[in-house]
Structures are given as C-alpha cells and as structure tokens.
C-alpha positions as a Markdown table, in Angstrom:
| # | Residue | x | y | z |
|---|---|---|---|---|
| 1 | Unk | -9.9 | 0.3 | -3.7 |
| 2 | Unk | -8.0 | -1.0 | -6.9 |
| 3 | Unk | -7.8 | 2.1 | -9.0 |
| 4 | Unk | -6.3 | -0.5 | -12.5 |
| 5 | Unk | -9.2 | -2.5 | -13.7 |
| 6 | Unk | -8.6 | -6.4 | -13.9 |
| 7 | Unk | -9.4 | -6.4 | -17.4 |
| 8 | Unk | -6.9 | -4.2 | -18.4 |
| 9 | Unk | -4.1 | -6.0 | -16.5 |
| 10 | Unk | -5.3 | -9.2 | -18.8 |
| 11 | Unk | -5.5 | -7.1 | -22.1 |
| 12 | Unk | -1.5 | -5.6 | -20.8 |
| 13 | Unk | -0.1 | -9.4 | -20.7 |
| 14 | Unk | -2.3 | -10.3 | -23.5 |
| 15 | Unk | -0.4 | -8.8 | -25.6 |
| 16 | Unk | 3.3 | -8.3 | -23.8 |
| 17 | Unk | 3.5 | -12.7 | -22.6 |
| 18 | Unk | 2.8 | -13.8 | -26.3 |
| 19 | Unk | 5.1 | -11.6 | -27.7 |
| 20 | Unk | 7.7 | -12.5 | -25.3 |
| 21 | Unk | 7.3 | -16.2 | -26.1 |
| 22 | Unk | 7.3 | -15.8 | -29.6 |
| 23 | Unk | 10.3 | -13.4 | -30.3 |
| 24 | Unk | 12.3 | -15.5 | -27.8 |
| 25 | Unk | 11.3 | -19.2 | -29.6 |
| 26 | Unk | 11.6 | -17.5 | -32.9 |
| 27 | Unk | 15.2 | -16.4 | -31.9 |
| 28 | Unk | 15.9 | -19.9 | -31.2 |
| 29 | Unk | 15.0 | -21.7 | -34.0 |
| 30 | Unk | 16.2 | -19.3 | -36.5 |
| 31 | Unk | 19.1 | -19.1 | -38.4 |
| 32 | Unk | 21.8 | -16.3 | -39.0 |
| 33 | Unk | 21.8 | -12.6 | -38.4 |
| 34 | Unk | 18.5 | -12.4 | -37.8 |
| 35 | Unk | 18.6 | -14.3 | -34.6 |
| 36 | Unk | 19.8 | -11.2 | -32.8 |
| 37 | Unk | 17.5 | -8.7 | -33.2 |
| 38 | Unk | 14.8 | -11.7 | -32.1 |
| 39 | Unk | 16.6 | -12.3 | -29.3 |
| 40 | Unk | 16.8 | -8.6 | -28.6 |
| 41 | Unk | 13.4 | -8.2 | -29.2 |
| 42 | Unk | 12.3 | -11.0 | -26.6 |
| 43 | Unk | 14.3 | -9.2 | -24.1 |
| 44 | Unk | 12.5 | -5.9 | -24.8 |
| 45 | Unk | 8.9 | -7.5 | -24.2 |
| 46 | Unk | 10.4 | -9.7 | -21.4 |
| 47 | Unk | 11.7 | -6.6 | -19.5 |
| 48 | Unk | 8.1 | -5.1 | -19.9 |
| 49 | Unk | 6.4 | -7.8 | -19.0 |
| 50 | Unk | 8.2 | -7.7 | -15.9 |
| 51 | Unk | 7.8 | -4.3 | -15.6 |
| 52 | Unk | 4.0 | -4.7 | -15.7 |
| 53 | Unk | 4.2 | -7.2 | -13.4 |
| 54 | Unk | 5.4 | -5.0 | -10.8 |
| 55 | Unk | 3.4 | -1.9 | -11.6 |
| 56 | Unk | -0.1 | -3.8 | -12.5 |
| 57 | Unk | -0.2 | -7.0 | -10.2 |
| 58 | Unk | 2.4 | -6.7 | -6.8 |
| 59 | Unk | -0.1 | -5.4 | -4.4 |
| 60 | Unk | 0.7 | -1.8 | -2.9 |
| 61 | Unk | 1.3 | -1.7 | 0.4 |
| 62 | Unk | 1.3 | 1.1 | 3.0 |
| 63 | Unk | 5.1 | 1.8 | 4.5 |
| 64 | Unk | 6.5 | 4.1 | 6.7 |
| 65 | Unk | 8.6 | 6.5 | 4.6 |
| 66 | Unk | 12.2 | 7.6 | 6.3 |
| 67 | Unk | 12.6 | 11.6 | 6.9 |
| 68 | Unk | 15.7 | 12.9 | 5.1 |
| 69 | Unk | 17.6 | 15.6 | 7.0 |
| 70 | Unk | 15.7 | 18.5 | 6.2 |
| 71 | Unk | 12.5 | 16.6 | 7.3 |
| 72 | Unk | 12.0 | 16.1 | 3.3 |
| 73 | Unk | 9.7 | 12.3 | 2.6 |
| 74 | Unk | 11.0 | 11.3 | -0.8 |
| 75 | Unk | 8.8 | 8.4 | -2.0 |
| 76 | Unk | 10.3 | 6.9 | -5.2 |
| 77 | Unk | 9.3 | 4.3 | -8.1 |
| 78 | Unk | 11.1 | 1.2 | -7.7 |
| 79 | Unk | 14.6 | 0.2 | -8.8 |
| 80 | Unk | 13.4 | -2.6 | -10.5 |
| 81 | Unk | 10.4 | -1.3 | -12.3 |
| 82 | Unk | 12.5 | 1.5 | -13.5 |
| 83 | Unk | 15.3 | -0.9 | -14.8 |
| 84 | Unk | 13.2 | -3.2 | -16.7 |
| 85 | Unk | 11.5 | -0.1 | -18.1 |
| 86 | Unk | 14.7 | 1.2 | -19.8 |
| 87 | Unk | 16.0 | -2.1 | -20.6 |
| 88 | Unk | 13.0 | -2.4 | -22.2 |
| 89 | Unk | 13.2 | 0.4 | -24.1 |
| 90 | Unk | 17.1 | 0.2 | -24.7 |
| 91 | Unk | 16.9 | -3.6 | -26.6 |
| 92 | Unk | 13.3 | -2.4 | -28.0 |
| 93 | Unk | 15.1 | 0.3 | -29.7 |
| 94 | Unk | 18.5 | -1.9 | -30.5 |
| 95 | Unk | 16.1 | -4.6 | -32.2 |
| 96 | Unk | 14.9 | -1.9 | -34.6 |
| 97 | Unk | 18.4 | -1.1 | -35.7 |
| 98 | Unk | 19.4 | -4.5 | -35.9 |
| 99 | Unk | 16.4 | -5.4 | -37.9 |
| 100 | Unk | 17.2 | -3.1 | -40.4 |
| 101 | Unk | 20.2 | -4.8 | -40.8 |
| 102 | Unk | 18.8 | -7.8 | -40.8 |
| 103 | Unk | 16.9 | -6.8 | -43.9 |
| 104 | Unk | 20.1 | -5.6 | -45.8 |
| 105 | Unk | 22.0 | -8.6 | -45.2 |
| 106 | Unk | 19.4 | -11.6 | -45.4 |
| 107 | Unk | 16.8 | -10.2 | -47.8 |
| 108 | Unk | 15.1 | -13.2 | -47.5 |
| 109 | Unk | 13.7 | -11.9 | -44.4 |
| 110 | Unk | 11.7 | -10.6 | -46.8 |
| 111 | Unk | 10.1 | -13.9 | -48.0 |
| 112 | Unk | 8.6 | -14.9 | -44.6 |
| 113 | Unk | 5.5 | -13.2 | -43.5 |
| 114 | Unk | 6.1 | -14.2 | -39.4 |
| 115 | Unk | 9.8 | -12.4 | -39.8 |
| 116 | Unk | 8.2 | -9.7 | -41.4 |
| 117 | Unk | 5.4 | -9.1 | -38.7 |
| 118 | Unk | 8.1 | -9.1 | -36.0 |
| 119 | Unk | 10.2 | -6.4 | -38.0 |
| 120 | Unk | 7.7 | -4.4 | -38.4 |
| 121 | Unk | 6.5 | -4.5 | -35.1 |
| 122 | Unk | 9.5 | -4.2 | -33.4 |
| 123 | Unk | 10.7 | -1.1 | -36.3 |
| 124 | Unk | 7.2 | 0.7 | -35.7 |
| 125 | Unk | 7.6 | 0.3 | -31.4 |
| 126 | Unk | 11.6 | 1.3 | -31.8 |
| 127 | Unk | 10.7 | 4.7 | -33.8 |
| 128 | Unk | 8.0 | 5.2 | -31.1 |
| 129 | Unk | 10.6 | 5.4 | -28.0 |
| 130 | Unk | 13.0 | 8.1 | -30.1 |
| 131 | Unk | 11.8 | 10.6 | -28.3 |
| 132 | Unk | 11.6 | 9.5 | -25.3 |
| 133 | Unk | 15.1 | 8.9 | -25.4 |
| 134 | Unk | 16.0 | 12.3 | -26.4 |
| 135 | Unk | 14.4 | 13.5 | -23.1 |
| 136 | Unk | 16.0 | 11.0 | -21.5 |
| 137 | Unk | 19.7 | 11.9 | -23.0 |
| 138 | Unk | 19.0 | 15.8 | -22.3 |
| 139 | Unk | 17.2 | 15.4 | -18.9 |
| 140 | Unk | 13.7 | 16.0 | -19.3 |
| 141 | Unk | 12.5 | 12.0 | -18.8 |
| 142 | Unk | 12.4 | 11.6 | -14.8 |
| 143 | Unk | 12.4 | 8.9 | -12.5 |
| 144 | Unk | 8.9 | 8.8 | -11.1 |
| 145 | Unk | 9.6 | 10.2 | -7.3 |
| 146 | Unk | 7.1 | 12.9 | -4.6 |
| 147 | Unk | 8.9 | 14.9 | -2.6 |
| 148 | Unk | 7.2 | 16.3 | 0.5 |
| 149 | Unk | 9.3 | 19.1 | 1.5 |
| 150 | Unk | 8.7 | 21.1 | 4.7 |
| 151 | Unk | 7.6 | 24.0 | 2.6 |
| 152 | Unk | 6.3 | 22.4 | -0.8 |
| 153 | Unk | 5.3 | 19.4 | -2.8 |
| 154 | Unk | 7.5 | 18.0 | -5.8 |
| 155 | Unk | 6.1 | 15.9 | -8.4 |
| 156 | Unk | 8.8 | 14.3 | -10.8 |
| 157 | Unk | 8.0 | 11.7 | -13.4 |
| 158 | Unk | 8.2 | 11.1 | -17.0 |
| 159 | Unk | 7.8 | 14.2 | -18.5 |
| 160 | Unk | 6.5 | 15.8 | -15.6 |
| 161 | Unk | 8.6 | 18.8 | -13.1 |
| 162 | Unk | 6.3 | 20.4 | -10.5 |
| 163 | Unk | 6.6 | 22.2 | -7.6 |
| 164 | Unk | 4.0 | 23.6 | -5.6 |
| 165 | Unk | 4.1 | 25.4 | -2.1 |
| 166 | Unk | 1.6 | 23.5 | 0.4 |
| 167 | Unk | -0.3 | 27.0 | 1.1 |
| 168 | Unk | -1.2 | 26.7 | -2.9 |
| 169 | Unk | -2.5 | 23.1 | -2.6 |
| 170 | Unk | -6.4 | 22.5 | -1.9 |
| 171 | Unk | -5.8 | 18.9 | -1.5 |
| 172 | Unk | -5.4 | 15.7 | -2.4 |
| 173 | Unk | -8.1 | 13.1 | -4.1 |
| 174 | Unk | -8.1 | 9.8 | -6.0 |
| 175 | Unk | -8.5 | 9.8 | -10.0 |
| 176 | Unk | -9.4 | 6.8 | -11.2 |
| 177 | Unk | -8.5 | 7.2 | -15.2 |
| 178 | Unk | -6.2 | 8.8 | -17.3 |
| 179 | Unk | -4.0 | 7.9 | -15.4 |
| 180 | Unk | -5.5 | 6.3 | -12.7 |
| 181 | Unk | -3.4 | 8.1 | -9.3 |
| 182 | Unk | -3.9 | 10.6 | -6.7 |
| 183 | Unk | -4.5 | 14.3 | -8.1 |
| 184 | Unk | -3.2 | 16.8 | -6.0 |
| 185 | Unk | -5.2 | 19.8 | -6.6 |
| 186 | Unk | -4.0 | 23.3 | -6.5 |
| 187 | Unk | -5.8 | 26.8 | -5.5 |
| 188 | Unk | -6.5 | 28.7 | -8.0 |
| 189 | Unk | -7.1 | 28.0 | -12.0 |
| 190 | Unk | -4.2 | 25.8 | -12.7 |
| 191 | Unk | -4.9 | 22.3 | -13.3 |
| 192 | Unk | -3.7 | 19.9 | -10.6 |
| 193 | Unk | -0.9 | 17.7 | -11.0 |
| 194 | Unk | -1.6 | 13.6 | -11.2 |
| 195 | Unk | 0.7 | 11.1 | -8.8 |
| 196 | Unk | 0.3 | 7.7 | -11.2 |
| 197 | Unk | -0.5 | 4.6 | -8.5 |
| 198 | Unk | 1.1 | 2.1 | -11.2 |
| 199 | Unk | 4.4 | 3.9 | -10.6 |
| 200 | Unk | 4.8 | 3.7 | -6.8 |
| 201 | Unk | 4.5 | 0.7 | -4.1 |
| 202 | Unk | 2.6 | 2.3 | -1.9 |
| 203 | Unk | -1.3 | 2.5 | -2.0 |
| 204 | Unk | -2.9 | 6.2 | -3.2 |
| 205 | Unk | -4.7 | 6.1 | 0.1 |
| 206 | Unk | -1.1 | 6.6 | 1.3 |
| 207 | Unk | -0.4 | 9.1 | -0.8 |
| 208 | Unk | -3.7 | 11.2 | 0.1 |
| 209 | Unk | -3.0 | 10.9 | 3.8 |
| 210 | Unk | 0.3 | 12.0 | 3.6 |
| 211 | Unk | -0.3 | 15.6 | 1.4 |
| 212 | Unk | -3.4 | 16.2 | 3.4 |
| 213 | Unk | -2.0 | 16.3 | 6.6 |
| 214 | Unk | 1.5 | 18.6 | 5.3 |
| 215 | Unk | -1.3 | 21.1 | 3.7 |
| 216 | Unk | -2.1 | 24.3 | 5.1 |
C-alpha cells in the first residue's frame, strides 16, 4: 500500500524542479555578486529535489537487516537522503546571507522584481531553518534511525528521542497522514511514537512485522 499520495509527490516537485531551474539559469545569466547567492540557491533546491526524489519516488523495498553484536537491528535513513537534506539546508541558509549582501552592494537588485522574488524567497526559507540548525549544532536534530534492542525500541529522528521497553508497547500499525509511517503504540495513556516511511528504504509493512514479532 503507498502510504504518500501521488498528488502530493507532483505538488513537492512542482514547486522544488522550477525553482531549481530558475535559480540555477538566473545564476548564469546574471552579472556580479549576485550570481553567488543564485547559484547557492539552485544548489539548495537542487539538493532537495534530490532529496525528495529518494524519500517520495525510489520504491521501498523489504531487506534483511544485519544483527549488531548485542542482537540490536538498527535500521537507518539513507546516507544520501540525509546529505542532500543538510546540503540543502546549509546553501539554503548561506544564500540568505549572501543575499543580503547582495542587496548592500548592488542596490539595484532592488530594481528587478524576478531578483527580488528570489531574495525574498530564499531570505524568508533561510530564517525558517535557524532553528533547525541550532538543534542540529547542540544535538537535539537526529538522523532518522529504529533501534530494535533485545529489551526496548528506539526511535531517533528529527526532533524526536524515544525509548520504550517492548513489555510497554501494544503494537505496531500503519498511519497514513501526519506523517504518513508506522505508529508504534504504547500501553498505557501516552501517545505513541510515529516511524516516518519517507525517511527509511524499507516498506512500513517491514517495519510492522519487525516490532510485532520483538513485542511481548
């Protein structure tokens, strides 16, 4: 069962191909300073275009995950989509800088509507990833990884810590929005904890199977 809706992987590229193209054209048919932060900025979408490619369109895949010595399955996000996400981010956020340079040294930036758009959009999208960099830089932004330990299950990912022994865990079940993943539900009253499918190469069927059958 696809859990991401077609339509939504058109309405991602949509908007991430086009401003690709454009930043990267404009980059090479403009003139002066303000070709960097254009070329910068056609990096940024190009890295998250790429990154959405691998998260929204490579078809998951079920694989046989390797033990680690303590019997521990760690099933992790992929190199690449974790790369092109931060390098994303890290010439997304760059741009903005350089934009506002831009601005101080060719004020006539100023005088072309198309430049402007791109500033502002790249200035409003750079201010937007500030915190997520100050997470990163103090160690609360995660690469997306499940641990299934012999005694308890590890979510880590984004924002997200979690671990919960497998006697406190009702079960596993698919969620199809917000975000669509595998929701690993826990006894009890606290809320469950959400796997994100776009994250991982492996199908949430997977997923399912393997917490149900380390529950007790």
């Amino acid at each position: 069962m696809r859990l991401i809706p077609w339509w939504y992987v058109c309405l991602t590229f949509t908007f991430l191909i086009p401003a690709s193209v454009g930043f990267t054209v404009g980059a090479v048919s403009a003139d002066g300073f303000v070709r960097l932060p254009l070329a910068l900025s056609g990096l940024a979408f190009t890295s998250l275009s790429v990154a959405a490619f691998i998260a929204l369109v490579l078809p998951k895949r079920r694989r046989t995950p390797a033990p680690d010595l303590d019997r521990s399955v760690t099933i992790k996000a992929p190199a690449a989509l974790v790369t092109c996400t931060v390098l994303g981010l890290a010439a997304m956020t760059l741009a903005g800088v350089l934009w506002g340079t831009a601005l101080a040294l060719q004020p006539a930036v100023l005088d072309s509507p198309r430049l402007m758009f791109f500033a502002v959009l790249i200035g409003v999208a750079a201010l937007a990833s500030l915190p997520e960099w100050w997470r990163l830089c103090t160690g609360r932004l995660h690469r997306w990884q499940v641990i299934l330990g012999p005694d308890d299950f590890t979510y880590r990912g984004y924002k997200h810590d979690v671990t919960i022994p497998w006697e406190r865990i009702r079960g596993a079940v698919t969620q199809k929005r917000k975000p669509a993943g595998v929701r690993v539900e826990r006894k009890g009253t606290k809320p469950g904890v959400v796997i994100p499918i776009t994250a991982f190469r492996i199908p949430a069927g997977q997923f399912i199977d393997e917490i149900n059958k380390r529950r007790r």
